[in-house]
C-alpha positions in Angstrom: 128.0 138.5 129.4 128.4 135.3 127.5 131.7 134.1 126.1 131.9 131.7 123.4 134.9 129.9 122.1 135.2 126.5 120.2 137.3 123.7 119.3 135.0 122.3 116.5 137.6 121.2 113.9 134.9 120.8 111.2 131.2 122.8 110.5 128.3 121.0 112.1 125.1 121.2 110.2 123.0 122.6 112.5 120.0 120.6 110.9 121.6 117.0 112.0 121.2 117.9 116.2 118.4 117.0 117.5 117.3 120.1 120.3 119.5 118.2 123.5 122.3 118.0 121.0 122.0 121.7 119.9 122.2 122.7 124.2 125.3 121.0 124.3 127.1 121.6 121.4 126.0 125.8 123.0 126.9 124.6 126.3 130.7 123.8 125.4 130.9 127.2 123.8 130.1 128.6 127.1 126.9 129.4 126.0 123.1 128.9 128.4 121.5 126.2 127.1 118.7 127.7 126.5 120.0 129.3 123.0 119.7 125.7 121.6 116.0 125.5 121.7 115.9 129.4 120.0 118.1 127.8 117.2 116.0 124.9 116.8 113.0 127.4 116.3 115.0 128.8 114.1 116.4 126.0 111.4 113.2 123.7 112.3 110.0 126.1 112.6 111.1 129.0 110.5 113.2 127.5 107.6 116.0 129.5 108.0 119.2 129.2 106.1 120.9 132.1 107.5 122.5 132.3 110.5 122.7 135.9 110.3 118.9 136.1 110.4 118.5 135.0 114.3 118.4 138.0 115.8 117.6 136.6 119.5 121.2 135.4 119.7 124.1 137.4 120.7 125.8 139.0 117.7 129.0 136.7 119.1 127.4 133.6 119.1 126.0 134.2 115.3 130.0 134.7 115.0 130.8 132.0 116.2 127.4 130.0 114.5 128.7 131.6 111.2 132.6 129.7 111.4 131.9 126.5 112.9 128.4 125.1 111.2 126.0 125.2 108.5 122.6 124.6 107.9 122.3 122.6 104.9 118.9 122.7 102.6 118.1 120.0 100.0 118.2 121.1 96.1 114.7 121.0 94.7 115.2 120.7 91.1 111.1 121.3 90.4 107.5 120.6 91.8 105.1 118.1 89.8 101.5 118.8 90.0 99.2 115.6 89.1 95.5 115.9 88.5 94.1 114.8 91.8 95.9 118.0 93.5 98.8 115.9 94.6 102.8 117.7 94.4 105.6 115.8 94.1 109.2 117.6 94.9 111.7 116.2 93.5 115.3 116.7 95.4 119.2 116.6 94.5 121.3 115.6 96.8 124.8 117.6 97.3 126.3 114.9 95.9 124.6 114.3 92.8 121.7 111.4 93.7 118.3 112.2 93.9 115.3 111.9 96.2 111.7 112.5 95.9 108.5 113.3 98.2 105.2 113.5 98.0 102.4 115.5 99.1 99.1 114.1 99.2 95.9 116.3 99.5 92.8 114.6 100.7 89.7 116.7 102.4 90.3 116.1 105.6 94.1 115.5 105.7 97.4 117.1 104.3 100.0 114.0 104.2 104.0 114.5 103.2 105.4 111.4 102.1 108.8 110.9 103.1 112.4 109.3 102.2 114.9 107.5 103.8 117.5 106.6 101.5 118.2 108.0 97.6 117.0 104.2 95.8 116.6 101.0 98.0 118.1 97.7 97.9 115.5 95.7 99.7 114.5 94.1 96.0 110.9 94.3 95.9 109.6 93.0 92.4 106.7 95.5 92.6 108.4 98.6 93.2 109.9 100.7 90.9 112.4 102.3 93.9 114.6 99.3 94.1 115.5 98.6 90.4 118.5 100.9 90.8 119.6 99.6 93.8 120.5 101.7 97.3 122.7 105.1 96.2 123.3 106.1 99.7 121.7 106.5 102.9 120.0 109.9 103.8 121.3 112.0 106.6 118.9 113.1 109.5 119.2 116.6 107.9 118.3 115.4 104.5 115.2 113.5 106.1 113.7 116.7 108.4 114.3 119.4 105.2 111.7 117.5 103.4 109.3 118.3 106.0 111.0 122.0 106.2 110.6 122.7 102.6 107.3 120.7 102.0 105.7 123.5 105.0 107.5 126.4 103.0 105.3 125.4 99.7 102.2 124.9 101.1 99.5 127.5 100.7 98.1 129.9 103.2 96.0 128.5 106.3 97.5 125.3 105.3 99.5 122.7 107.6 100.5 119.2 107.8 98.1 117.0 109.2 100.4 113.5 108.7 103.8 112.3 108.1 104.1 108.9 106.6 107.8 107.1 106.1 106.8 105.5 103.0 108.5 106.9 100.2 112.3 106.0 98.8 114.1 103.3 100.8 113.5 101.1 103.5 113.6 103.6 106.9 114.9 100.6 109.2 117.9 100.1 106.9 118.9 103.3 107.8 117.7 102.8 111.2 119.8 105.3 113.2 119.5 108.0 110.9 115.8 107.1 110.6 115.6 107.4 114.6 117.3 110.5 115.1 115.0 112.2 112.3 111.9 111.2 114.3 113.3 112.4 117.1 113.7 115.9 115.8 110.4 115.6 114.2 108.7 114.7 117.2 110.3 117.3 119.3 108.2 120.6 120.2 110.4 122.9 120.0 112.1 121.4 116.8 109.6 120.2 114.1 107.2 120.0 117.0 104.7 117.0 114.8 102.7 114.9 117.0 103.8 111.4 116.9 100.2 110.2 116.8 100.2 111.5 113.2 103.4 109.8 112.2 103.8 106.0 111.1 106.8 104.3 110.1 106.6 101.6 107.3 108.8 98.8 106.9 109.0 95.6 104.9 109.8 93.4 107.6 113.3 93.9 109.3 112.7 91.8 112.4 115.4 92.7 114.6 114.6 96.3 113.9 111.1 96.6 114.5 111.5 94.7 118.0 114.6 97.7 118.6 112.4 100.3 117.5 109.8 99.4 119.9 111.6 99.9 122.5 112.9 103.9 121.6 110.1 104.9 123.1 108.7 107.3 120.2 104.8 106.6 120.0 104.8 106.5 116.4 102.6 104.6 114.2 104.1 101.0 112.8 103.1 99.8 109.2 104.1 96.6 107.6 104.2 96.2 103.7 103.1 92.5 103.6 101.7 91.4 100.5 101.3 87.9 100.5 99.5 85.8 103.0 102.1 82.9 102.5 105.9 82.4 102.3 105.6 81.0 98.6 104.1 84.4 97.4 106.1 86.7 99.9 109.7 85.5 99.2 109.1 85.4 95.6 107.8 89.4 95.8 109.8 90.2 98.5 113.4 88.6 99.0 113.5 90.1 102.4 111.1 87.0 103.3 114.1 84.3 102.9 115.4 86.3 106.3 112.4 86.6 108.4 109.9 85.0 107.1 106.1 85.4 107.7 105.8 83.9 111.1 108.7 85.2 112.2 107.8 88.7 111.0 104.0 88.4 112.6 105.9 87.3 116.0 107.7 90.7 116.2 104.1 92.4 115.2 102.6 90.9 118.0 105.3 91.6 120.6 105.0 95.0 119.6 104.5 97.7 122.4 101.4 99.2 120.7 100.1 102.7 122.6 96.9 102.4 123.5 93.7 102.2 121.0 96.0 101.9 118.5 96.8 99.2 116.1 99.4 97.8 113.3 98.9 98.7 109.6 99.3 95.7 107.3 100.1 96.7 103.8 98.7 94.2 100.8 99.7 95.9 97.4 97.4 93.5 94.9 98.8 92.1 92.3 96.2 90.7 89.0 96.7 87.1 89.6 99.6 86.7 91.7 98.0 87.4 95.7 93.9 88.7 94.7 92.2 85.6 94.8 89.8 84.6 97.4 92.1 81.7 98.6 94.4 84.7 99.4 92.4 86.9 101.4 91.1 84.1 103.4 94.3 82.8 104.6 95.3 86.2 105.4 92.5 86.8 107.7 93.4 83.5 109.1 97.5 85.5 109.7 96.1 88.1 111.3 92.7 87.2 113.3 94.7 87.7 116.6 96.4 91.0 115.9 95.8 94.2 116.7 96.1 95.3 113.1 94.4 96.9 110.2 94.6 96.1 106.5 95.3 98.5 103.9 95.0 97.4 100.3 96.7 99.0 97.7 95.7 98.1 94.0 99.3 98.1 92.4 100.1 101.2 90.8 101.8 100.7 87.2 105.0 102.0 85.8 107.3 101.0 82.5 108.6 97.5 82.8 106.6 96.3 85.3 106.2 92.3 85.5 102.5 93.0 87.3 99.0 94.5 86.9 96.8 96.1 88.6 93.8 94.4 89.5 89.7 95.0 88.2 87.6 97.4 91.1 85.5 94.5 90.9 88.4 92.0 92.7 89.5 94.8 94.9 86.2 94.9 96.4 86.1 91.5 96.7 89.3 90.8 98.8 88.4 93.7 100.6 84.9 91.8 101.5 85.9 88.9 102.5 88.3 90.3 104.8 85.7 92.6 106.3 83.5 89.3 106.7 86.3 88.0 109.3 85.8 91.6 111.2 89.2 92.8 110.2 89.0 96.3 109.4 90.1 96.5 105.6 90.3 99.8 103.6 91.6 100.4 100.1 94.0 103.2 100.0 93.3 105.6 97.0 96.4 105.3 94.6 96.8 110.0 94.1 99.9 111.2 91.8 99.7 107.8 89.6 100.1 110.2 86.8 103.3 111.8 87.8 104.7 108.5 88.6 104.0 109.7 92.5 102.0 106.9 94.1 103.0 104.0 96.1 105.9 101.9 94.6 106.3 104.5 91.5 109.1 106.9 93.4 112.5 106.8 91.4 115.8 108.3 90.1 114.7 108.2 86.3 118.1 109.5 84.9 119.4 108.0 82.0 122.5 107.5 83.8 122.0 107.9 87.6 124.8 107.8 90.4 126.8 104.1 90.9 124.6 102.1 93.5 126.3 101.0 96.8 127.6 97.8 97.0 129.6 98.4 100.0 127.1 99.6 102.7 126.6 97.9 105.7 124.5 94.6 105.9 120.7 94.1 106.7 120.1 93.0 110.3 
């Protein structure tokens, strides 16, 4: 018969372990490992919130479950529906800020649209995330429920074809969390998501894309670019004054890709700031010897913005001319616009939201 006893002086959300975490944390109970990998099914397959609902376990364990952890669940404060089919779910943190994701029906693919961190301080000028600044970093647990609670609202016969770290925040500024998350995700007897279908974006934290390289995770790697030069780039992105465009393309091409598989550049246009022709021709020129594809984003409007979106008719043509230097070039559909859900539209939008936080850790 197992015995279980712990010391555990505080109660572990059970939604923060990653499976190898959950065996131990079972194993210095005096627990068989193995009853880490039925929890995980539990909190990360099924959804549940109550303890007392894993029947599999030992009624002493769910005792012991029951005083010394918790499995927390992100506050969904209401469901947008746009036109085009997409759903955003919007989130409140426990302690007050708020988060949003998205998910994005196409015909062939079911995409959630995750985020890292409630706001952002990487100070893009064309996003409308940043303008509040960075409320706090999201825990692993606040990360993987928006994948538990997006499954729970999908329809019948439905599932989640791709995962895409591309909604609030900058993932590799909340690197560790961001890691451990994945690493959940990716596990099968935890979220169980094939890492082919995941990709990580990032605006350009050098140091961090060469460390997460190296984790091992076979995930997908996407850049948000946006300039073709350092005069454009640093003036949209002040990220740039750090690691600047060469610097950034070194760490791309350094990058242990899996095989067949290739880096996504992201080029949000902007209506006479980086469309021209000039532009797309010196960024063909960047990235000729990369193993890399392009995906243009026509910018996607919101109140205040210092930027417009571009004509189809200039789309297409910077999307041409790329194609002419046999890079392969697509133009991402902008869904949600209409709920303020697309690219670079995600926000807190309270009157009076949550101080920002000017004391977290720097940027390296």
């Amino acid at each position: 018969m197992e015995r279980f006893t712990t010391t555990v002086p505080e109660r572990t959300d059970l939604k923060d372990l990653s499976v190898p975490q959950l065996q131990t944390l079972l194993q210095t109970w005096g627990a068989e490992g193995y009853r880490g990998r039925q929890i995980a099914r539990w909190v990360f397959k099924a959804g549940t919130a109550n303890i007392a609902d894993m029947r599999d376990l030992p009624k002493a364990l769910r005792q012991t479950l029951e005083q010394c952890t918790v499995i927390s669940r992100l506050s969904c404060l209401g469901v947008d529906l746009a036109a085009d089919g997409t759903r955003k779910l919007r989130y409140q943190l426990s302690d007050g800020p708020l988060i949003e994701s998205v998910l994005i029906r196409e015909p062939t693919r079911l995409t959630l649209c995750l985020s890292t961190q409630a706001g952002c301080r990487i100070g893009c000028e064309f996003c409308l995330t940043t303008k509040a600044g960075l409320r706090r970093q999201l825990r692993p647990a606040e990360i993987v429920d928006q994948i538990v609670q997006a499954r729970a609202r999908l329809d019948p016969g439905e599932s989640l074809t791709n995962l895409v770290f591309m909604g609030m925040g900058e993932p590799f500024d909340n690197y560790a969390n961001t890691v451990h998350a994945l690493r959940i995700i990716t596990h099968p007897e935890a979220i169980g998501f094939s890492p082919r279908r995941i990709t990580v974006s990032t605006s350009g934290l050098v140091p961090a894309i060469r460390r997460f390289g190296a984790e091992g995770l076979g995930v997908n790697l996407a850049i948000s670019l946006n300039a073709p030069n350092d005069e454009i780039r640093t003036r949209l992105m002040p990220i740039n004054k750090k690691w600047p465009i060469d610097e950034l393309l070194s760490a791309c091409q350094d990058y242990p890709l899996p095989h067949r598989r290739r880096i996504t550049f992201e080029y949000v246009l902007l209506s006479g700031v980086n469309d021209q022709p000039a532009h797309a021709e010196q960024l063909a020129r960047r990235l000729r010897e990369l193993r890399c594809k392009v995906n243009l984003i026509p910018f996607n409007e919101f109140p205040g913005a210092l930027f417009r979106r571009p004509s189809a008719d200039v789309v297409q043509r910077f999307q041409a001319i790329l194609l002419g230097h046999r890079l392969t070039a697509t133009v991402r559909e902008s869904r949600g616009r209409d709920i303020g859900a697309a690219c670079g539209q995600l926000a807190d939008r309270r009157s009076s939201p949550p101080p920002r936080l000017d004391t977290a850790p720097a940027i390296d």
